[in-house]
C-alpha positions as CSV (number, residue, x, y, z in Angstrom):
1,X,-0.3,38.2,4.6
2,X,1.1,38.2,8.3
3,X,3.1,35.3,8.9
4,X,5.3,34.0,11.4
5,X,9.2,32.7,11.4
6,X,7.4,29.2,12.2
7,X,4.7,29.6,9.6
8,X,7.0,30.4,7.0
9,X,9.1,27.3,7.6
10,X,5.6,24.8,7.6
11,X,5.3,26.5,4.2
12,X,8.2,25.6,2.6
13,X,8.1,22.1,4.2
14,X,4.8,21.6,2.6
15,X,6.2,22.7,-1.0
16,X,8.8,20.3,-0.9
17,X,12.0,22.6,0.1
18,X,14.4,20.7,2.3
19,X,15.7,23.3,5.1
20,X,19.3,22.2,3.6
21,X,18.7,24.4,0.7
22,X,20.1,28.3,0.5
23,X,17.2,29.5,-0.9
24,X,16.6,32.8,-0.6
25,X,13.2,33.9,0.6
26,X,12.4,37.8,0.1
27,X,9.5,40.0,0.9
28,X,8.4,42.2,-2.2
29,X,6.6,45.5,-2.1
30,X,5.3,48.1,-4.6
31,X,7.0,51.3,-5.1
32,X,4.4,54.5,-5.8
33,X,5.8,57.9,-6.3
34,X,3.5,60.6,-7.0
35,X,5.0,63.9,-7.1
36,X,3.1,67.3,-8.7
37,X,4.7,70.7,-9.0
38,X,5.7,73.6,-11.0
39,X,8.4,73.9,-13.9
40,X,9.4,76.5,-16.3
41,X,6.4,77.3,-18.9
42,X,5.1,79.7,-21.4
43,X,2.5,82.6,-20.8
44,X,-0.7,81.4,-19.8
45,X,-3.8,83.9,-19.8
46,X,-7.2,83.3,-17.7
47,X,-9.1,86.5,-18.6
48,X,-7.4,89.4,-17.5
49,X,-4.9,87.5,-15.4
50,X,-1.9,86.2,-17.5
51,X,1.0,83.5,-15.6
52,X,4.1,83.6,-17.2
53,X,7.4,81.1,-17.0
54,X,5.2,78.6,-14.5
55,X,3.5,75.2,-15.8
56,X,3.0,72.1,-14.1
57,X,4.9,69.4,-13.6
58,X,3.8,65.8,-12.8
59,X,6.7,63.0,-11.5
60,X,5.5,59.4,-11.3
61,X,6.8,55.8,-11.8
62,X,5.7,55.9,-15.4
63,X,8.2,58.8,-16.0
64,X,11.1,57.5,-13.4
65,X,10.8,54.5,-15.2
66,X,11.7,55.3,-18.8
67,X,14.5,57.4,-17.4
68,X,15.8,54.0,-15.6
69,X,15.2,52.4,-18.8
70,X,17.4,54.6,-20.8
71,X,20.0,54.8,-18.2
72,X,20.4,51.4,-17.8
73,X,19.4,50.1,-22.2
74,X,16.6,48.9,-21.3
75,X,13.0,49.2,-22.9
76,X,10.1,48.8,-20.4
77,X,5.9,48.1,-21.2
78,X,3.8,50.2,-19.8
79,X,2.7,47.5,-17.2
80,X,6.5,47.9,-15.7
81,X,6.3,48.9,-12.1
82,X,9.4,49.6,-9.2
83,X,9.2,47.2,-5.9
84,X,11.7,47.0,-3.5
85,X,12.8,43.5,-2.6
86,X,14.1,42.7,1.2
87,X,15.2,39.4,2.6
88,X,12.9,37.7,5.1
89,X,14.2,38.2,8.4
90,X,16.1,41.8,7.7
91,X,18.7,42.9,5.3
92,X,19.7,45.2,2.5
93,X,17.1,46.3,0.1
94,X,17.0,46.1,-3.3
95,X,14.9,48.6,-5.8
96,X,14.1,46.6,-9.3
97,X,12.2,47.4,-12.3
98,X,9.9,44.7,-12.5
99,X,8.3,44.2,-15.9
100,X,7.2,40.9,-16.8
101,X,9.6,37.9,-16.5
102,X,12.6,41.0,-16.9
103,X,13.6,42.0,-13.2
104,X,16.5,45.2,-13.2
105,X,18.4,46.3,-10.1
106,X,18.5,50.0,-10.2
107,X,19.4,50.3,-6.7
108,X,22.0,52.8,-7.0
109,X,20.1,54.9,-9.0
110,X,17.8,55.9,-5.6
111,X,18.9,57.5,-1.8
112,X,17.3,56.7,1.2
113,X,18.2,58.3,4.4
114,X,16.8,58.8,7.7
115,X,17.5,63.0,8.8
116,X,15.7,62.7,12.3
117,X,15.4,60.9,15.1
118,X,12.5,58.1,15.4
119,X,9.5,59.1,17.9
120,X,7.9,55.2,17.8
121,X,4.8,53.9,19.7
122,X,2.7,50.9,19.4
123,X,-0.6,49.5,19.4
124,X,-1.7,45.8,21.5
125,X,-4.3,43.6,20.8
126,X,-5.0,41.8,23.9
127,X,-7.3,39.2,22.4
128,X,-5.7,38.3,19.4
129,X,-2.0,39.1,20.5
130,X,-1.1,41.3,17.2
131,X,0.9,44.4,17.8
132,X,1.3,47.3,15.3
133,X,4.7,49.4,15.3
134,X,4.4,53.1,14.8
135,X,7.5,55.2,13.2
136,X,7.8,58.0,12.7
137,X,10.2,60.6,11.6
138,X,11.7,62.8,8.9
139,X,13.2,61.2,6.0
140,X,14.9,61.7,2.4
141,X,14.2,60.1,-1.1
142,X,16.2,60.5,-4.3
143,X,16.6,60.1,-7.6
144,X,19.8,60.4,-9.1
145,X,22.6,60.0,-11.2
146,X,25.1,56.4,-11.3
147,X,28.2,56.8,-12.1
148,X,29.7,55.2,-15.3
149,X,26.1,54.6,-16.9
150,X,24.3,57.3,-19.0
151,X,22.4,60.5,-16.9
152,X,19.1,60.6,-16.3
153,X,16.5,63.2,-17.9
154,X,14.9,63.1,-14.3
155,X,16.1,64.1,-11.0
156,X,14.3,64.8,-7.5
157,X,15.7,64.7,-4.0
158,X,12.8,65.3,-1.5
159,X,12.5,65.2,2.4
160,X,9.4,65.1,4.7
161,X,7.0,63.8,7.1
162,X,7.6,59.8,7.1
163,X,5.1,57.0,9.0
164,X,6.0,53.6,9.5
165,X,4.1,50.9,10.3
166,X,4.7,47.0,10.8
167,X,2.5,44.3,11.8
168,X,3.6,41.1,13.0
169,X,6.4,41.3,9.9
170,X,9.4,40.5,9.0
171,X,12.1,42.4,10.8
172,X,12.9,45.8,9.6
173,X,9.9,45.6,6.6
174,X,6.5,47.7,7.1
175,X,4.7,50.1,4.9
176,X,6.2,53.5,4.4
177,X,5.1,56.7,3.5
178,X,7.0,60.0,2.9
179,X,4.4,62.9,2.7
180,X,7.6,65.3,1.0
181,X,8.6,68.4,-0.8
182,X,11.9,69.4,-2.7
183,X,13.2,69.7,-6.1
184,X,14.7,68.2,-9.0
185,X,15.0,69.0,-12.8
186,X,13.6,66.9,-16.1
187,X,15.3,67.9,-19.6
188,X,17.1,70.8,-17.5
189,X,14.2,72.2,-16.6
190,X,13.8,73.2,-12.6
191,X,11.2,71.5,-11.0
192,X,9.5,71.8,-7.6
193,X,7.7,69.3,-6.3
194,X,5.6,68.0,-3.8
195,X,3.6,64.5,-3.3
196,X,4.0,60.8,-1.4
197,X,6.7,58.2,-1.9
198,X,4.8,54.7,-0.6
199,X,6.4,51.4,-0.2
200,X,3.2,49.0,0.5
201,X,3.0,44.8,0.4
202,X,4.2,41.8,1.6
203,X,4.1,39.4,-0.9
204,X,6.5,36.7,-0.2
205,X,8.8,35.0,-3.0
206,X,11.1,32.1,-2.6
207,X,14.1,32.2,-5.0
208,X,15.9,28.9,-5.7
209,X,19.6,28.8,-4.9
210,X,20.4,28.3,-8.2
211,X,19.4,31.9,-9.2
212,X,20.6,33.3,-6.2
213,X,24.1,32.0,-6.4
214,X,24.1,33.1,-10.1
215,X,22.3,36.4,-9.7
């Protein structure tokens, strides 16, 4: 879905929203962390070769999510997922735990920071007048700790190769992906990890004043 600061507004005409109104109109996107990796593990024997201390380790939003769930008293369905949710137009992101009707800000619980300078390009249609924004860069992604609220059993902080990409979007939201490698711990245990962090969509939502002047 690509549209315009003028389509947008010929939307919410049509549905009835007088321009009067604060509503709040936000773009939402699915968060997908895949991370794979080694932790601590007992002897494992292939023949006459035999591993010892190293088993795998597998990090995804089925796992971050129970730990956000615990953290925060929650209990999540399987079906929960993470988006992040930014206003129309630019602003500060939001990372919620979506599941269901239940939406949970666990923001603080995640860092986001940019380590590198941005080498950006472009692509033009002439025809149909679309341009594509290219980013990229090296960036970080982590998982931690809030204070005041219960630890988490699961920790990462990784860095790495990060594209960008935007088409005819809202200012300051495209897709994002963070090809990365670090560590982090679950239950103690050391892990090291490597895999993509992906921030994908562009659904729109409109959220009536009411909620946002009582969220």
């Amino acid at each position: 879905m690509k549209l315009a600061k003028a389509a947008l507004m010929s939307v919410l005409l049509s549905l009835g929203i007088p321009q009067a109104r604060a509503d709040q109109t936000n773009v939402v996107q699915n968060l997908s962390i895949q991370l794979w990796g080694v932790q601590p593990g007992g002897s494992v024997t292939n023949r006459n070769v035999v591993t010892t201390g190293i088993g795998p380790a597998v990090v995804s939003n089925r796992q971050i999510i129970q730990a956000l769930g615990t953290a925060t008293g929650n209990s999540f369905s399987p079906p929960a997922r993470l988006v992040i949710v930014t206003p129309y137009g630019g602003g500060d992101s939001l990372v919620q735990v979506r599941d269901g009707s239940k939406q949970v800000d666990v923001t603080g619980f995640f860092s986001h920071q940019q380590l590198s300078a941005v080498l950006s390009g472009s692509q033009s249609n002439m025809k149909s007048h679309g341009v594509v924004s290219l980013d990229y860069s090296i960036q970080r992604f982590a998982l931690h700790d809030v204070a005041g609220l219960p630890g988490l059993g699961l920790h990462f902080d990784m860095s790495g190769f990060t594209s960008e990409t935007s088409a005819n979007r809202p200012d300051g939201v495209g897709d994002l992906q963070i090809d990365c490698a670090g560590s982090g711990d679950a239950g103690g245990n050391l892990l090291i990890l490597h895999g993509d962090v992906e921030v994908r969509g562009d659904r729109l939502e409109v959220v009536p004043s009411a909620s946002v002047q009582n969220s």
